[in-house]
C-alpha positions as CSV (number, residue, x, y, z in Angstrom):
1,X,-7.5,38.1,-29.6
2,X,-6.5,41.6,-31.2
3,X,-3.8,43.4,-29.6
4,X,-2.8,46.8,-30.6
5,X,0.9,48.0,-31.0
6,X,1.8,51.6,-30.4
7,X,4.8,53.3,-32.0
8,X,6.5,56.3,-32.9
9,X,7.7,57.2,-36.5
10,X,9.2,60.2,-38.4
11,X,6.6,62.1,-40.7
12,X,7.3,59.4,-43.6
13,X,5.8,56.9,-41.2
14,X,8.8,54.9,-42.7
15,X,9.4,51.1,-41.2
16,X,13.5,52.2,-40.6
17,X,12.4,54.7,-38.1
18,X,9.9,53.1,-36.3
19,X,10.6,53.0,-31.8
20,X,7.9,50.4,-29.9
21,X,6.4,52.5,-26.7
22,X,4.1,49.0,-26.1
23,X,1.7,46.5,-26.7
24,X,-2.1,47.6,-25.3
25,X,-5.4,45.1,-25.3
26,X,-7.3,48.2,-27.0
27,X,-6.9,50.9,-29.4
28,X,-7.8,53.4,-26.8
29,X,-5.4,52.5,-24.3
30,X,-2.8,53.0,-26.4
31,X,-3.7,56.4,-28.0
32,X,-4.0,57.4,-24.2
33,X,-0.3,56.6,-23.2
34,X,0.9,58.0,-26.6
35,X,-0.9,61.3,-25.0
36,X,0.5,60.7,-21.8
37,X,4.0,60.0,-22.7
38,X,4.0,63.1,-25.3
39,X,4.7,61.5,-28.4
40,X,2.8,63.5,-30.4
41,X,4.5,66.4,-32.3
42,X,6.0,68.1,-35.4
43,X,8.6,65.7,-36.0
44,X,7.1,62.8,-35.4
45,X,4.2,60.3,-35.7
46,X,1.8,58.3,-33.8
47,X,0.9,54.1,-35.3
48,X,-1.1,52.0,-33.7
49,X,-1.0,48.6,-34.9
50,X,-3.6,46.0,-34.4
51,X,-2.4,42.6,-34.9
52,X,-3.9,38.7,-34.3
53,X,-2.5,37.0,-31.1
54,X,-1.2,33.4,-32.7
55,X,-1.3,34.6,-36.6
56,X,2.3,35.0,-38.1
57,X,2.7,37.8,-40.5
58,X,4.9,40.4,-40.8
59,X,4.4,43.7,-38.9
């Protein structure tokens, strides 16, 4: 099962800045809250993260 992580990150995208607004079962429900809770904007960026239910790896 794929689940999709959404967070918010300075313009580097850097790993140091990253803040978790949620876990979503689809791509599309996440971009939809990062619309709906306003993250997008000139200071910042928008990853979504799709990662393996069960698989270990780092994030």
């Amino acid at each position: 099962m794929k689940l999709f992580i959404l967070y918010q990150t300075d313009n580097w995208k850097s790993k140091a800045s990253r803040i978790c607004f949620g876990i979503f079962d689809t791509r599309a429900k996440a971009i939809d809250s990062a619309k709906w809770q306003d993250l997008y904007n000139h200071n910042s960026e928008v990853v979504v993260l799709e990662v393996t239910l069960n698989l270990f790896e780092e994030v």
